[in-house]
N, C-alpha and C positions, 0 to 999 in steps of 0.2 A: 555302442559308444559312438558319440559324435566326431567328425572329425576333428573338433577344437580340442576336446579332450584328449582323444587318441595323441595327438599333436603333444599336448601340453607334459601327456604319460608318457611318451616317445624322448621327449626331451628331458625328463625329471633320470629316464635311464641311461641315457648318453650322459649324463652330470655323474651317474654313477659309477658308470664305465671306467669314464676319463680320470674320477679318483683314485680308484680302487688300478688302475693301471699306473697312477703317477704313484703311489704307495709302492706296490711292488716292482717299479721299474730302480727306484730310489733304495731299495734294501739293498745293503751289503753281505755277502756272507761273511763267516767265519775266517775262512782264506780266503787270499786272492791272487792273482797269477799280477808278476810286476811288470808286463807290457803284453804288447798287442797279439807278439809273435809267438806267446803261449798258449795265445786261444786263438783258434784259428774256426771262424763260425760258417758253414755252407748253407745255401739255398737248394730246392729239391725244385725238379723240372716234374715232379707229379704232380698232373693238374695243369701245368701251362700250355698253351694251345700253340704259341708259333713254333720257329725253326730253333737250332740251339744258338745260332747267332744272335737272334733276337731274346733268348735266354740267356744266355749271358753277359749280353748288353745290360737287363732289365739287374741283372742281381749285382752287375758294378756299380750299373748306377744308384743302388738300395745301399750300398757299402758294404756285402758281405766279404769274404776273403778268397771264398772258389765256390765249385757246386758239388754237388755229390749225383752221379747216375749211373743207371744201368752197363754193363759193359757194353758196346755196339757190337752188334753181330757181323757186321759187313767191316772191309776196306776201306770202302766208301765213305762210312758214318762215321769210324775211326776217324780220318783224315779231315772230315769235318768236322768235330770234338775237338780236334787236336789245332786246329787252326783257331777256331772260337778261343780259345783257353789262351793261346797266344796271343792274339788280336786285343783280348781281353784283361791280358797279365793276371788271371783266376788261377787258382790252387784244385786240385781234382780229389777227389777219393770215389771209387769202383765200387757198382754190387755185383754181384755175383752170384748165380742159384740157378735151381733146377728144376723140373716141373712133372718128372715122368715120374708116374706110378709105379714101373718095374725098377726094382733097387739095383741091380745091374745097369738099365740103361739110366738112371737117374745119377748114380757115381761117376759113371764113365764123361755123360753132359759138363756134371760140374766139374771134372778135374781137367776138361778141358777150357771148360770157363776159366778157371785160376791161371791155368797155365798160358794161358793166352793173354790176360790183364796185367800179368805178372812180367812179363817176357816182352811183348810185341806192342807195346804202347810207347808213342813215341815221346810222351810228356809221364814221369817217375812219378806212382797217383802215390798222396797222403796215405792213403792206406786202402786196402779191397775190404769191403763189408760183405757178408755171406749170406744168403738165407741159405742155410744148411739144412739137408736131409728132411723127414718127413717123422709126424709126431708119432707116424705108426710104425715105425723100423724099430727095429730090436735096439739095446745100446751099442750092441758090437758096427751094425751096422752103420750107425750114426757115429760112432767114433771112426770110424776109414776119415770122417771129413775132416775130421781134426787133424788127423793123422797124416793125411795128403798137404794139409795149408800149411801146418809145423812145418815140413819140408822143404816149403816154398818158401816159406820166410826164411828157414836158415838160407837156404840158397838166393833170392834174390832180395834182401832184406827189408822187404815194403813188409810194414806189419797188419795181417791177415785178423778180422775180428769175424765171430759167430754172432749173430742177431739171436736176443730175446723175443721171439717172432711167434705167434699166434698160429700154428699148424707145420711149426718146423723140428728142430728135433729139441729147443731149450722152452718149448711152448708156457711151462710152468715152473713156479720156482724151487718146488721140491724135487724135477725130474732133472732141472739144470744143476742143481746142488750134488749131485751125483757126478753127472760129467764134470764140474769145479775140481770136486775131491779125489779122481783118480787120471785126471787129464790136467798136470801142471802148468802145460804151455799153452792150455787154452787160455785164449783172451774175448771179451765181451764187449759186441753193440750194445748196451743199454736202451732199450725200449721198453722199458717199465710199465709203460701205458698197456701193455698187451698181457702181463699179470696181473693187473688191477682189473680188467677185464676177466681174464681165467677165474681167478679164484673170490669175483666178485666181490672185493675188498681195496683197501688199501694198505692191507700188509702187514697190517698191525700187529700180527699174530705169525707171523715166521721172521721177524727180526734178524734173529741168529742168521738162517740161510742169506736175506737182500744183503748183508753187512759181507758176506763171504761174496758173494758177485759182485758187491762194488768193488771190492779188492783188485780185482781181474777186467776192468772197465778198463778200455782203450778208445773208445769214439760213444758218441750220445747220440740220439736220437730225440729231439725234445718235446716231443708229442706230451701233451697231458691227456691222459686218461682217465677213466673212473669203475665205479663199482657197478656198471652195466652196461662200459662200453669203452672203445679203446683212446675216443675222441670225444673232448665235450665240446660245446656248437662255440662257445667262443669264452679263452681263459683270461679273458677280461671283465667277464659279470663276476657280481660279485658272487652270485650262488656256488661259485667253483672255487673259491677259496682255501677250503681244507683240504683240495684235491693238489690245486697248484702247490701251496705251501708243504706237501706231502713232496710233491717230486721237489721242487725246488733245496728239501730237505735231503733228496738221495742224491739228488746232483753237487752238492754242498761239498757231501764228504770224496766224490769221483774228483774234485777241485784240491783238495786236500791233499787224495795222495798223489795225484800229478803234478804240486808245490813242491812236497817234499822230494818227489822222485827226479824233477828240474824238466822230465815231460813234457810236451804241447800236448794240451788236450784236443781235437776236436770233436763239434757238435754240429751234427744237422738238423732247422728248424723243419722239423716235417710235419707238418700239422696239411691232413690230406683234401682233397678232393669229395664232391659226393661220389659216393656213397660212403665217405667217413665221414664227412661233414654232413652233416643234417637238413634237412631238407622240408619245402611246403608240401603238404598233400595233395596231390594230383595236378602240384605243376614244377616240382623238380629243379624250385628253384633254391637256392643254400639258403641257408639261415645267416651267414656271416661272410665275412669276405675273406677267401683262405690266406690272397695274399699277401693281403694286410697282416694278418693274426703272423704271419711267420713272418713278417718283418719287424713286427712286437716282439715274439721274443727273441730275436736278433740285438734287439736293444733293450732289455732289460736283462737279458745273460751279461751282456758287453758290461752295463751298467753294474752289474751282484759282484762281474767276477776279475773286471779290471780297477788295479788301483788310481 
């Protein structure tokens, strides 16, 4: 193809882009939350290259409301998280997790994780998010984490959610549907993207189970995913459309009952980095601009879900 053409086809998909984004930025849902202070939207510092001052600068000046990150392992980074957020007037929410193979030393890491984000942070985070346990632990095993964070919510009342998370213990939605049904005070990260992945689908066919974990949603994760991968390259073409309109369907009803419950929802736009983001062959370079795409759906959640 010539470069006039290329040019001309380049341009006929940016026209497509830009509708098919002004369409779904412009829908409304079903409910809606009556002000700002019921959705509260974060930025993710995965993928950003500066310091967190300069992250946190970059996501006031986007409009989001705070960020969502890692717990700092140090004093040090504590102290500068915590100055950033103030500097910045940002809102926090913590992950949390573990990494060790050995289910002894992997419990022991994360309940020190908790107890440390929970207790010794000097700004009260929105809520700790968890990648919990490992998809290869028994359930008994994988329930101690629930069983540990329920405790720490009663005791320091920051509410503690489990990620839908691809190699953790709620990996799929029949295995989570289990931990739902005999663990009440579990609560859910909703990353959906990561069972559209699993079970190669978009759901369509375990209804009953997704409808039972939206119940138990406390924080989102707004990653759109698909049926062979956890991230599609950019949920602004229009080829993603029954994928977008899928999550945007489970996230509808997580807005529903955090209306009726008088709840603040939050959501992080976390649409990743490569290696989730897609990439040219043999030069690594993305397909899309990540941090665009997550300041799209920044503003088209704002737009579905505030009146």
């Amino acid at each position: 193809m010539d470069r006039r053409k290329f040019m001309g086809s380049a341009m006929a998909t940016a026209g497509m882009l830009t509708g098919f984004e002004a369409v779904s930025g412009a829908e409304k849902a079903p409910t809606q939350f009556a002000d700002k202070l019921s959705l509260k939207i974060l930025g993710t510092n995965w993928g950003f290259a500066g310091t967190t001052d300069a992250f946190c600068a970059a996501v006031k000046n986007e409009g989001y409301d705070g960020i969502e990150m890692w717990w700092p392992g140090t004093k040090e980074k504590q102290k500068e998280l915590f100055t950033a957020l103030k500097k910045h007037n940002l809102d926090v929410g913590l992950l949390c997790g573990s990494g060790e193979k050995d289910y002894a030393a992997h419990l022991d890491a994360f309940k020190k994780q908790i107890d440390a984000a929970s207790t010794q942070f000097e700004q009260k985070p929105l809520y700790i998010n968890c990648h919990s346990g490992k998809d290869f632990f028994t359930y008994d095993q994988n329930k101690a984490f629930i069983d540990h964070t329920s405790a720490a919510t009663a005791k320091t009342g920051i509410p503690i959610y489990h990620e839908t998370h691809r190699g953790r213990m709620l990996f799929a939605a029949h295995i989570a549907r289990n931990f739902i049904e005999k663990n009440p005070d579990l609560r859910l990260t909703l990353d959906i993207s990561h069972w559209c992945n699993v079970h190669e689908s978009l759901l369509a066919d375990q209804q009953e189970t997704i409808q039972l974990a939206l119940a138990r949603v406390g924080h989102i994760h707004s990653r759109i995913g698909h049926e062979e991968g956890p991230q599609v390259n950019d949920p602004r073409a229009p080829e993603w459309d029954a994928a977008v309109k899928a999550h945007l369907a489970w996230w509808d009803k997580v807005v529903e009952y955090k209306v009726k419950s008088g709840e603040t929802l939050t959501v992080l736009t976390e649409f990743g980095p490569p290696n989730y983001l897609p990439t040219v062959p043999f030069t690594h370079q993305p397909l899309a601009d990540q941090w665009a795409i997550n300041v799209h759906m920044m503003h088209l959640l704002r737009k579905r879900y505030l009146k």
